[in-house]
Each structure stands twice: as C-alpha cells, then as structure tokens.
KEMAR-720380 format. One record per residue: residue in three letters; x, y, z of N, C-alpha, C, CB in turn. Coordinates in steps of 0.2 Angstrom, whole numbers, plus 5000, padded with zeros to 4 digits. Glycine has a CB too. Layout:
<recs>
ALAXYZXYZXYZXYZ ...
</recs>
This chain:
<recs>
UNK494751234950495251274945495651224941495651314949 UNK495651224937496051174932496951194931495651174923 UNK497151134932497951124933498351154928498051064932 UNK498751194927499151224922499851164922499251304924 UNK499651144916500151084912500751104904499651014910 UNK500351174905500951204901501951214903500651264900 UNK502451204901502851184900503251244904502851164894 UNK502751324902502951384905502751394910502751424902 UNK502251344914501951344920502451284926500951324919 UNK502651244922502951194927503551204928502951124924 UNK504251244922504751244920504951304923504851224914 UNK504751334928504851404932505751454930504951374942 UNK505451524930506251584929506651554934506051684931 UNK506551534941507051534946507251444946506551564953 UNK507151384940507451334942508051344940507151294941 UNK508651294943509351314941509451294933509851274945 UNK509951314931509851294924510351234924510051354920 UNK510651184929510651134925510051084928511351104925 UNK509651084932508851064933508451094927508551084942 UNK508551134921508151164918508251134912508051214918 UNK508951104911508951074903508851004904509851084898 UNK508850984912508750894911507750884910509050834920 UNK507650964914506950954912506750964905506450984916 UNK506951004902506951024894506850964890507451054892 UNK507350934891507550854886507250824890508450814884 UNK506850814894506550784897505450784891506650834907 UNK505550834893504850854890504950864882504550934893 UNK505550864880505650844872505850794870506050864869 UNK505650754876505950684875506350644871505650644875 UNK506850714872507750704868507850624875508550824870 UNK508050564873508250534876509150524874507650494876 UNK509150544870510150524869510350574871510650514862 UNK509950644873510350684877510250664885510250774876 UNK509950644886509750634894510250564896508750604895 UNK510350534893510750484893511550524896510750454885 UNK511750564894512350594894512550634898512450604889 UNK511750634903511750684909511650654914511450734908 UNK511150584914510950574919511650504922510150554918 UNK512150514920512450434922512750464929513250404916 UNK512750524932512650534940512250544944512850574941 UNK512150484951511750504954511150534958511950494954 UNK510650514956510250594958510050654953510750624962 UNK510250644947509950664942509450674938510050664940 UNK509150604940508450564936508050604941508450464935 UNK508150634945507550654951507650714955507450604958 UNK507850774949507950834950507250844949508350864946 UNK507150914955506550954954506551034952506250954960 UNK506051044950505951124951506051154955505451134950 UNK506151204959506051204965505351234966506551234969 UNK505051264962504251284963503851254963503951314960 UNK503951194957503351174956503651104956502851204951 UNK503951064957504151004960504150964956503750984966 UNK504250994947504250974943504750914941504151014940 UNK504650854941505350814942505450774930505050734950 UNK505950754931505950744924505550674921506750754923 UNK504950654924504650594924504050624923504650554930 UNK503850674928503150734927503450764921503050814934 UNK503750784919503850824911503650774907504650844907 UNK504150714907504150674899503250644899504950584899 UNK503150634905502250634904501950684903501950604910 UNK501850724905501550794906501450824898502050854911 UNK502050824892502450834888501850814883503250794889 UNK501350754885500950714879500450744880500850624879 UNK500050784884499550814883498850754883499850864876 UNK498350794885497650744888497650704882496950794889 UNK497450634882497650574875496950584872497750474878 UNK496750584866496250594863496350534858496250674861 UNK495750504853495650474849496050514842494950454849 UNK496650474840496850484835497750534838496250524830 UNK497650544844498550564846499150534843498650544852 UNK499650544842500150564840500550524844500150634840 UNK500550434839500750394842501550374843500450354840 UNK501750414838502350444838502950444845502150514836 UNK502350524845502550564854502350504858502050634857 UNK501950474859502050434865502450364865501350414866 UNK502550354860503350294859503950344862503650264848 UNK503950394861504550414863504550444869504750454859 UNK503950454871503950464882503950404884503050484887 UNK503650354882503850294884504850274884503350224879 UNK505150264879505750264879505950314883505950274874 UNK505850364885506050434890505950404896505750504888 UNK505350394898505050364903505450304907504350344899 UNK505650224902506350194903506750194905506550184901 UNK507150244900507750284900507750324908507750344894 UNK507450374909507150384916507350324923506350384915 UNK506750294922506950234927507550194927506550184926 UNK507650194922508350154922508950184926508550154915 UNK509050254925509050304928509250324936508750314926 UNK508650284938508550294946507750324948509250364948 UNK507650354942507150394946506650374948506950424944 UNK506350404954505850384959505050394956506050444965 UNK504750354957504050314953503650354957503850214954 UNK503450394961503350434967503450484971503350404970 UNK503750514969503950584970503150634968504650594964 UNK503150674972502350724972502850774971501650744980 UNK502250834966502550914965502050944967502950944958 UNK501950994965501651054971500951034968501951154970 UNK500651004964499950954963499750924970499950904958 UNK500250874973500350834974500150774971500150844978 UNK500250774965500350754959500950694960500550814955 UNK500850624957501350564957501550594948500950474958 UNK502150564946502150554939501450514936502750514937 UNK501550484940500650394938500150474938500250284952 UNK500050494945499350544942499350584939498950564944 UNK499750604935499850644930499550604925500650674929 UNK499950554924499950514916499250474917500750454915 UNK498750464924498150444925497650484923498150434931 UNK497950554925497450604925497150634917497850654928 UNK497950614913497850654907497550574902498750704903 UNK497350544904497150484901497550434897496950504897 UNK498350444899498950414894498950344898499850444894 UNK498650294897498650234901499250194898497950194900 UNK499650204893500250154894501050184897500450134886 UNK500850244899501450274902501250284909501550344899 UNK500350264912500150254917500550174918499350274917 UNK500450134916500750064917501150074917500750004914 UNK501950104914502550094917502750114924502950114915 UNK502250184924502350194933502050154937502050244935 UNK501450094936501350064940501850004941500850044940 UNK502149994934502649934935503449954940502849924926 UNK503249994940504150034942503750034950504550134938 UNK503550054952503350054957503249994961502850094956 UNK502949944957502849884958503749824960502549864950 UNK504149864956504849824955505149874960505249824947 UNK504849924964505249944970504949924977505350024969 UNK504349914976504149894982504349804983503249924982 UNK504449774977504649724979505349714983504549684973 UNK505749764979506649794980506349804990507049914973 UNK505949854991506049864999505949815001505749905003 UNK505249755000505249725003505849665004504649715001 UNK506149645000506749594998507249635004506949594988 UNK507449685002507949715005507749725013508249775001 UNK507149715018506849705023507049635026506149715022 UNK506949605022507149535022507849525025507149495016 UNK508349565024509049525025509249545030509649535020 UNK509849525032510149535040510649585042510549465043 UNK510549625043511049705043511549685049510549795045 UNK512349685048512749685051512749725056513049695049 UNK512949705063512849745067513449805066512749705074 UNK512949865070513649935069514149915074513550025071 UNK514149865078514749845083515249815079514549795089 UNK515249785071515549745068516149775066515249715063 UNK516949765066517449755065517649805058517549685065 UNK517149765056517149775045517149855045516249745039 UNK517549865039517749955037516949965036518549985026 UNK516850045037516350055030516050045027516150065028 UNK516550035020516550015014516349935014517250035011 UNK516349915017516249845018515849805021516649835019 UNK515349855026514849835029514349825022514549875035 UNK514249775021513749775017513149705022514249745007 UNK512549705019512049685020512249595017511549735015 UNK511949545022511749495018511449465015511749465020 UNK511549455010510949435004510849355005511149454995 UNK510249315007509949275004509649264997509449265007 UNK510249224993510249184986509549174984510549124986 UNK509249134989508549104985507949174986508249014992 UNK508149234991507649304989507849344984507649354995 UNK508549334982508749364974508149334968509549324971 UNK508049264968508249224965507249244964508649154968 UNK507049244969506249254969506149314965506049264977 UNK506649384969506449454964506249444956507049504965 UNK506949404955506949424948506449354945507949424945 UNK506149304949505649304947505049344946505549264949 UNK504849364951504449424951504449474945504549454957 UNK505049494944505149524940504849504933505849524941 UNK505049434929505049404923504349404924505449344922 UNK503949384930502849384931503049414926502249414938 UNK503049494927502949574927502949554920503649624930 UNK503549524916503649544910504249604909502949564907 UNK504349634916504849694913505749704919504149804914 UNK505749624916506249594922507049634918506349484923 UNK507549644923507949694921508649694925507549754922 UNK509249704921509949684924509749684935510749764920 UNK509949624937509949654945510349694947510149614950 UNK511049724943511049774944511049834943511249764944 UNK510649854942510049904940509549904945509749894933 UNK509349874947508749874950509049894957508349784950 UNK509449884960509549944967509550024965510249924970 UNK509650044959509650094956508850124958509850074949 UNK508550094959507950114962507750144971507550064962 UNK508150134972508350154979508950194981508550104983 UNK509150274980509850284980510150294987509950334975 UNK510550284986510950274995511450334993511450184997 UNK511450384997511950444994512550435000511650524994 UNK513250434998513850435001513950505004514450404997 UNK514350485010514650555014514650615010515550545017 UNK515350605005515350655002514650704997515950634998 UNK514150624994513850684994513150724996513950684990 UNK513150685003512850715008513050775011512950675012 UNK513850795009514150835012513750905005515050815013 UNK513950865000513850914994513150954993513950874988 UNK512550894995512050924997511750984999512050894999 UNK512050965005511951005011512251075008512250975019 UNK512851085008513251145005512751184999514051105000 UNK512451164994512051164990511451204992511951094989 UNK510951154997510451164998510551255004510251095000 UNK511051275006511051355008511151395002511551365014 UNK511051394996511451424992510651414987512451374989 UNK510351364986509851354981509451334983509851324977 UNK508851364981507851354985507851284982506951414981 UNK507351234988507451174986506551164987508051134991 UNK506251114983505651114983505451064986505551114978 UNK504751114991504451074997503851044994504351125005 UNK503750964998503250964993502450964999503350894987 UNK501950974996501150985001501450955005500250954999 UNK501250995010501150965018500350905018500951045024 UNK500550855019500150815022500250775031500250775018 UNK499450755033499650715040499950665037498950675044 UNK500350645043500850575045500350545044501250565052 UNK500450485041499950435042500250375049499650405034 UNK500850385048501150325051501050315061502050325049 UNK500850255061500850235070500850165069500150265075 UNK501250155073501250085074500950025079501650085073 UNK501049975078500449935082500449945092500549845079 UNK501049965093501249965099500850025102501749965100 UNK500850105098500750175099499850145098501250235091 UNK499650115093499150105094498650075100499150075089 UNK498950025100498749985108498650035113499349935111 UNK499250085117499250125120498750155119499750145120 UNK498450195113497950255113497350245114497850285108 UNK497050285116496450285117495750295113496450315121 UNK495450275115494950265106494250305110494650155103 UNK493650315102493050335104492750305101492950385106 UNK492050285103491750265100491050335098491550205103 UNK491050345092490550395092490450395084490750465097 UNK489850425083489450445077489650415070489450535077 UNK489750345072489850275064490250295064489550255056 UNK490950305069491550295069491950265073491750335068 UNK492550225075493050225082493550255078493250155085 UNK494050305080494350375080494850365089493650445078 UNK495650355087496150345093496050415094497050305091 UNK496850405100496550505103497150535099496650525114 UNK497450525093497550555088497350595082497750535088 UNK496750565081496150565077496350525071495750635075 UNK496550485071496550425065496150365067497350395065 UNK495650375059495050325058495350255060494750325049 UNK494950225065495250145065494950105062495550115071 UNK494050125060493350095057492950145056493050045062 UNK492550145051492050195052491550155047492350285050 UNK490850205049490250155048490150165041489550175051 UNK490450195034490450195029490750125025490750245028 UNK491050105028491450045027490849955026492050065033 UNK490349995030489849945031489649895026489349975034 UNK489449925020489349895013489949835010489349965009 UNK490449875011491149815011491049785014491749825012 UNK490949775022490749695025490449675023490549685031 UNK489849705021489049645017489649605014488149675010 UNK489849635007490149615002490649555002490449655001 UNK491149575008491549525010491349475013491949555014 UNK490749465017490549405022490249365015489949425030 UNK489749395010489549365004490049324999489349415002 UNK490649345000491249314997491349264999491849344997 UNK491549275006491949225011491549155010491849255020 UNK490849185011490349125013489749115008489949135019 UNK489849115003489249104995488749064998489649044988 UNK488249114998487549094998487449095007487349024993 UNK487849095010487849105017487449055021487649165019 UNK488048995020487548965024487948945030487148905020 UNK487448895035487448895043488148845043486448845047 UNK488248825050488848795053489448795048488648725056 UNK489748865048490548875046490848875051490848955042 UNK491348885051491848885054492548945053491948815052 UNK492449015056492549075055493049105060491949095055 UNK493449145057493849165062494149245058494549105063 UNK494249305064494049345062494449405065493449345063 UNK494949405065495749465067495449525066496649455061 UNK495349585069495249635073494549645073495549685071 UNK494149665079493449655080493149755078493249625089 UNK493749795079493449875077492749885081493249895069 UNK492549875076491549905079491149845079490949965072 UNK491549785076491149725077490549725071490749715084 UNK490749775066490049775057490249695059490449825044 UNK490949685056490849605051490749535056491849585047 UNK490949555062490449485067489949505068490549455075 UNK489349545068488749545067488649505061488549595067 UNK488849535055488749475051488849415050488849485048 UNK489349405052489749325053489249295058490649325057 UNK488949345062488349295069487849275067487849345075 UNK487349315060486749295059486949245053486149355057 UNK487649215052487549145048487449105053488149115043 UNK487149105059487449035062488048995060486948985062 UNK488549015064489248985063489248925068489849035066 UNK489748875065489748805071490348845077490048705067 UNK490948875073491548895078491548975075492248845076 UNK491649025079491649105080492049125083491349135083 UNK492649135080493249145085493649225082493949065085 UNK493749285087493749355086494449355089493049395088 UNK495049375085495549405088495549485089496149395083 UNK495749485095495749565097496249605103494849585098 UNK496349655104497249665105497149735108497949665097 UNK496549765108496549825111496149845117496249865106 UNK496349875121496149845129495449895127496849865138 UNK495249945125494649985126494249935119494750075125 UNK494449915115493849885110493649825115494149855102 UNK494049795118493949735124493449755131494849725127 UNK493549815131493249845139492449875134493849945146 UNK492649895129491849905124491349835124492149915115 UNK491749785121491749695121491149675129492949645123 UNK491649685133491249675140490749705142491649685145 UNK490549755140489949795143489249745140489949895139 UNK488849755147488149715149487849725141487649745156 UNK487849775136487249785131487549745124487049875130 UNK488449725126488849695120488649655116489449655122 UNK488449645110488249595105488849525110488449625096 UNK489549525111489749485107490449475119489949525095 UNK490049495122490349485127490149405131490449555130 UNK490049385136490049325140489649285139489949335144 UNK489049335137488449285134488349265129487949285133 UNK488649305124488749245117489249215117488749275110 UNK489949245121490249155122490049085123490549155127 UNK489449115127489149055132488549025130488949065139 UNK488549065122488049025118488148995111487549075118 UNK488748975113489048935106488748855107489948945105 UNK488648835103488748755102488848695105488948745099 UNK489548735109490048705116490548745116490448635116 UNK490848715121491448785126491748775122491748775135 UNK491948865118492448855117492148885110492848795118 UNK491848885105491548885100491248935099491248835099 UNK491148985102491149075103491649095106490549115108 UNK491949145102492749165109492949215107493449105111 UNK493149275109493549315109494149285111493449355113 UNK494649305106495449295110495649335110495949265108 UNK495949375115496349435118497149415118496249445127 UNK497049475115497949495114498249495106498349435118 UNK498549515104498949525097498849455094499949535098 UNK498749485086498649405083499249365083498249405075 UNK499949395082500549375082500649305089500949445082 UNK500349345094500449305098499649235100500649355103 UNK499249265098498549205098498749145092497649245095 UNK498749175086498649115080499349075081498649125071 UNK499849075084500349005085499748975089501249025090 UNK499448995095498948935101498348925097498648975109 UNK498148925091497648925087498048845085497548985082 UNK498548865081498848815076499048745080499548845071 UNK499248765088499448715091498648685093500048735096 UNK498348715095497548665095497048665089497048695101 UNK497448655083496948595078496648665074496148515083 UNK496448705079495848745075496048755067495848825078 UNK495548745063495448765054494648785054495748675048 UNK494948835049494048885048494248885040494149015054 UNK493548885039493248895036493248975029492848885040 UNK493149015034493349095033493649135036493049125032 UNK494149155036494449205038494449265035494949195038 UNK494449315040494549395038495049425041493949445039 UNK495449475039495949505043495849595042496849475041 UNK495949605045495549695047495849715053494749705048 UNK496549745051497049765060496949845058498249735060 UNK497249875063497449935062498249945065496849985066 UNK498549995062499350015066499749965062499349995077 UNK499649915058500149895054500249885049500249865055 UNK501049875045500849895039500849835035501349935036 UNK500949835029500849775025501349705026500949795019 UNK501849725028502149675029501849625036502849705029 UNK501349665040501249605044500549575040501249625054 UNK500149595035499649555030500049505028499349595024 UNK500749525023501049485022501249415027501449515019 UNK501549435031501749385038501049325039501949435046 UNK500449375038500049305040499949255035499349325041 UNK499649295029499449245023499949215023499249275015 UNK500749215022501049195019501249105025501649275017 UNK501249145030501449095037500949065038501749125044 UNK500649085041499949045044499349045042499849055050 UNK499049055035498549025033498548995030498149045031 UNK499048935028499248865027499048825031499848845027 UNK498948845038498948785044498148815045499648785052 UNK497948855046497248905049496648895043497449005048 UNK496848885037496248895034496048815032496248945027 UNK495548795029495248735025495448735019494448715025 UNK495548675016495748655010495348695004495548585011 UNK494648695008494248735002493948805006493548674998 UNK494248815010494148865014494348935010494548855021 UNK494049005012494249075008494549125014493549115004 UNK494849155012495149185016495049275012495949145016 UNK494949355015494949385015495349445018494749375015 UNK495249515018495749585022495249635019496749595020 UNK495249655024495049745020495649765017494849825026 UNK495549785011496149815005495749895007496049774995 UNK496349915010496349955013497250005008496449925022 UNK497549945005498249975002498350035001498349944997 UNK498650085001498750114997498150144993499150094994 UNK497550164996496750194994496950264996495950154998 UNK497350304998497350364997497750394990497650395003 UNK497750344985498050374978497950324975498950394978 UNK497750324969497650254964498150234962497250244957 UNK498850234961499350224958499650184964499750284954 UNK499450184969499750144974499250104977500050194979 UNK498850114975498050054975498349994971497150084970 UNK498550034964498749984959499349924959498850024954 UNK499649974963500449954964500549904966500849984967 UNK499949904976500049844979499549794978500049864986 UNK498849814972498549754970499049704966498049774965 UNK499449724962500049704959500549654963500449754957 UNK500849704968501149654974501049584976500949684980 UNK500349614979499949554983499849494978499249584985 UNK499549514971499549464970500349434970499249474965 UNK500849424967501349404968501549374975501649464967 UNK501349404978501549384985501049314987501549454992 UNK500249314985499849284985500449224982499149324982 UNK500349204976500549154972501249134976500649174966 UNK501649164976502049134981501849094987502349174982 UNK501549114991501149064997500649004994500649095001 UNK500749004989500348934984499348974985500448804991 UNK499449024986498649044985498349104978498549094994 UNK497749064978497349104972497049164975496749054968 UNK497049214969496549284971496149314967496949334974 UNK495649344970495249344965494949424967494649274965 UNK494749474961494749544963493849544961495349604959 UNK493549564965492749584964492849654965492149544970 UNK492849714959492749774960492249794961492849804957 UNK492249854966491549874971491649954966491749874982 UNK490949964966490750044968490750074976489850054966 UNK491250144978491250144983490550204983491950154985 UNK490050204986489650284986490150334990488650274991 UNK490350384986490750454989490550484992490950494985 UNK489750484993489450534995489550535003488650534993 UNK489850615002490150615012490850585011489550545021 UNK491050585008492050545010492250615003492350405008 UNK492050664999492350684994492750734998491750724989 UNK492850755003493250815005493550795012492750885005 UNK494350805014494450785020494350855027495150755019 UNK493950795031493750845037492950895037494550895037 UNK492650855032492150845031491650795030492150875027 UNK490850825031490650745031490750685036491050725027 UNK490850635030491250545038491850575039491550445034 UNK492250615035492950625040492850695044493750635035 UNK492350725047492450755053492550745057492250785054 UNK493250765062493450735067494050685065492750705070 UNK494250675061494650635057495050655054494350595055 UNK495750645057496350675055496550665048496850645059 UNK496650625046496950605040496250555033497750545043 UNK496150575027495750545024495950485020495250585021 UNK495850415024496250355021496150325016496450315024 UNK495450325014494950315008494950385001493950305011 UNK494950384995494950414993494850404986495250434995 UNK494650344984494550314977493650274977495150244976 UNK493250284971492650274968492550194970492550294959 UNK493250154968493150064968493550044973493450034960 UNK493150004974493649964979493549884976493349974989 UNK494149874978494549794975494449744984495749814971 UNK493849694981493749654986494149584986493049634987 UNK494549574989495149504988494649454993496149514993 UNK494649404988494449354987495049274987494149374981 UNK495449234991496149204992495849114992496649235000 UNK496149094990495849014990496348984989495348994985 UNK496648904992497148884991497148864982497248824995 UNK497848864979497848844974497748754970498448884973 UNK497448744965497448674961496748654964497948604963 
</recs>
C-alpha cells in the first residue's frame, strides 16, 4: 500500500495547535518564522501525535518524490529549514508511525542532498555520544550542588570532535553541538508529565529490543539448528546466509589466498570463517571464543576444529582455541609476541564501542605491518541511514588509529531475509539484516 505523504494525511485534526503551526512553517519552509519559535527547548522535535510527524519529516516530506528537472528553488530552502532544524536540537532519528527516520523519508522520495544532511547530523551526534562516553562522571556521593555537577571534559577529546567535525566539512559553534542531545531539567520534567495527562502523545511502532549484552549473552543458551545458532531469546547470533560474506571477507583478508598466514579470528559462531581460514593452510590459527556452549559445540568428537586440529598444527601452539572473552585473551596475546597476518572480529552481545576498543587499542601491537585486518559490518544494517552513519563513523575513528579503510560493496541475495519471521528469520526474534548491499571493510596500517 503506498504511503500517504500528503500534508492532510501527516498534519492530523487532533494535533495541538501549537505542534501544528511549527509543523506548518515547517513544510513551508518558512524558516524566519521557525526561528522565533524554536529558541525553546524541545521544539525542534514536536510530534504529531498520530502520525509521529516531526518538523524534519515535514520540511523533507514538503519536496515531494525528486524528479529530473524539480524545483531547485524548494529544495534550497528545505535544506536551509533542514539546518535551521538541527541547529535547533532536532533529533536525526526520531521514527513516526511509518517507522520512518527523517533520512528515510528524504531516502525514500529520492532527495539525496537532504538525505546527506541527515546522515551528517546523525554522524555529529553519534560522534557527541561517543565523546561524551569518554568522560568521567562525578560520583553522586560528591559534595557539589546540582547545578554544578558537571561532567569532566578531556581538552584533547574536545579537540578531536571538532576535528572530526571539520573531516565532515559541516563543523559547527561547540556550543551548539550539545544541542543535539537535550537534557531536560526538573522543572521541565515536571511540565512534561503535567502535559502529557491532558494531551495524546505519539507512540511510535512497537519494535523487538534488540539490546543484550555480552554478559546476558554468555549466560544464554544457544542452538544450533537449520544454518542458524539462535540464544534462548531467539536473537540471531550467526546464521548460514551470511556465508557468502565470509567467502568475501577471507578473499580480502588474504588476496589470492595463499598458504602459511598467519590468522587470528575473535568469535568462532558456526565456524563458516575458520573453515575457510583452514583450507589456506595457515602457519598460525588462533580462534577467540567466550561462550561455554559454542566451546562444548568446539569439543564434540565430529568438531572440525576441537583437539585434533589443535594437534595438527605445525607446532604446539599454532592451532588453538582461546577460551574466554577477547578483552581478556588479546592482552596474553600481545604479551607473547603473537602478530597475524589477518584478523577478523565477529562478536555478538556487543556494541560498537567494544569494535572500536579493539581496532583502536590493540591492532597496533596484533596485526603485521602489512597485515589486513576486518569485522562483519553488521552496523546499523536494520535501516540505511544508520548503515550510512556508522560507515561515516568508523571511518573517522579508523583514521584516527593511524589505519586505512577500504569499502568493497557487496550484493546481498534477499531471497528468504525479505520479511521478518519468515524464511532465514523463522524462529528468529528480531531481523538484523535488512539492506540489498553490504559494505565489506577492508583496514590496513596507514603510509
């Protein structure tokens, strides 16, 4: 059924009417009236309450599907609106009753320069959380008033953002840039809440939780069955679709594939990518792995990859499983010499920031000079605007660790992953793939 993006369909009889004039000058992309309304918090990210129409979905929505010869006009002045917007506060991410981002609206209808500011904004907030993860929060036992617990900022991570920022090209007062995050005070927390018994407030699709983390993971129980392992939550932790991306990746890692590398290989899942990593004849095969049932899988007599191919490496030591959390193995990596050739990292239960923690910390000391390093880009593949966002990231963060990256785009075959809880995802809580291309990373030391 096709989406109703008319103005009369988004802009509902029951929204309040001051949420109706900011969307109004929103979708007229009157921007000097918006200006004179939005200088209080929390305005830039009013909703409909029906249809979860926020004033970022208008001023996009507003340009209509882009066609050859449009009305280059109107789209200078969503973009200015669009700005103005962010500048604003408003959230790059916010869904309405589509489940619809601003980005896939403006993706959807073909506007690709109003699609790039949303990835950029999105981009300059995820760097804001990441930066603001960084600093050392006062403890609540501390002396200091309220007003005055403030956060400690590290000068030289300021110093970084707003490089990042200038990469971008769309670097911007630092004071402004927390404006992407809004922190709402007591009072109007209080105001809120008062509010919200009095006015319908807009829910947006129910989706699965995707979140668990590496601890919750470890604890659960896994299955192995029909080209999947699936915890006892039913969240995918590998599945045999994915298989094609290993070829791909081990073909990266190891050009023209040839004998005695030297390989190392952070979470084993089903073991696709050491099987492949096996038939290069590696000189050194070393598999991090942290889950006590992929481990009791590992040991069983018919295992590709349990005692006896330990015991059939080159010398002791040179086939191995290492047990336990990679956090805790690669420090006893680095302290015994080991350097590989290739690396892959393929965890489950955590987020980006422990990808970040590796590349960034220890594949300085782990990899070879002319060694490649890889991950399943997994990012933000249940929405393309957040595929986009953290390809952006990463790079960023890549160069910062003195490392090169390189994107080989894949054709993903859809066939059986088009619908969730059909298909590869039957039996499978949540559907974490959901895009045609997948972006293979490719990391090399830089010069």
């Amino acid at each position: 059924m096709a989406l109703d993006d008319s103005m009369q369909g988004r802009i509902t009889a029951d929204c309040p009417d001051e949420t109706r004039v900011i969307l109004l000058h929103a979708w007229s992309h009157d921007k000097s009236a918006l200006k004179k309304i939005l200088d209080e918090p929390g305005k830039a990210n009013c909703q409909d309450p029906t249809t979860g129409e926020t004033p970022l979905h208008a001023a996009i929505r507003a340009c209509g599907l882009a066609a050859q010869g449009q009305d280059d006009l109107k789209v200078e002045e969503a973009k200015d609106t669009v700005q103005e917007l962010f500048l604003s506060g408003a959230i790059w991410n916010d869904v309405d009753s589509n489940n619809e981002t601003p980005g896939c609206v403006a993706l959807r209808l073909g506007q690709a320069e109003l699609y790039k500011l949303c990835v950029e904004a999105g981009v300059r907030a995820e760097l804001l959380f990441g930066l603001l993860d960084g600093y050392e929060q006062l403890s609540s036992g501390s002396e200091m008033d309220e007003d005055e617990a403030v956060e400690v900022v590290d000068a030289d991570a300021i110093k970084a953002f707003e490089a990042d920022l200038e990469r971008m090209g769309t670097a911007q007062d630092p004071e402004e840039a927390p404006e992407l995050v809004q922190v709402p005070d007591a009072t109007t927390v209080e105001a809120e809440a008062e509010t919200e018994t009095k006015e319908k407030k807009f829910v947006p699709p129910a989706i699965e939780d995707p979140s668990l983390n590496s601890e919750e993971y470890l604890r659960s129980n896994l299955t192995y069955s029909d080209g999947k392992l699936v915890d006892d939550g039913g969240n995918g932790v590998m599945m045999a679709w994915e298989t094609d991306i290993m070829r791909k990746s081990v073909d990266a890692l190891l050009p023209g594939l040839p004998a005695g590398k030297r390989i190392l290989n952070v979470g084993f899942g089903m073991g696709i990518i050491d099987t492949m990593f096996h038939e290069t004849r590696p000189l050194r095969h070393h598999v991090i792995e942290a889950h006590p049932e992929v481990l009791e899988h590992i040991d069983k007599p018919d295992s590709k990859f349990g005692a006896a191919w330990e015991a059939s490496g080159p010398e002791e030591g040179a086939f191995k499983i290492h047990r336990g959390r990679w956090q805790d193995v690669v420090p006893k990596l680095l302290e015994a010499g080991e350097v590989y050739d290739a690396i892959y990292f393929d965890t489950f239960g955590e987020d980006y920031g422990q990808l970040k923690m590796f590349f960034t910390e220890f594949i300085p000391g782990l990899m070879d000079f002319e060694g490649r390093f890889s991950f399943f880009n997994g990012l933000g593949a249940d929405r393309r605007i957040c595929y986009d966002v953290y390809t952006k990231v990463v790079e960023m963060h890549m160069a910062d660790a003195g490392l090169d990256i390189e994107w080989n785009e894949l054709d993903v075959d859809m066939k059986g992953l088009e619908e969730a809880g059909a298909g590869e995802w039957e039996g499978v809580k949540r559907r974490y793939w959901t895009l045609d291309k997948y972006r293979l990373p490719t990391c090399t030391f830089m010069g």
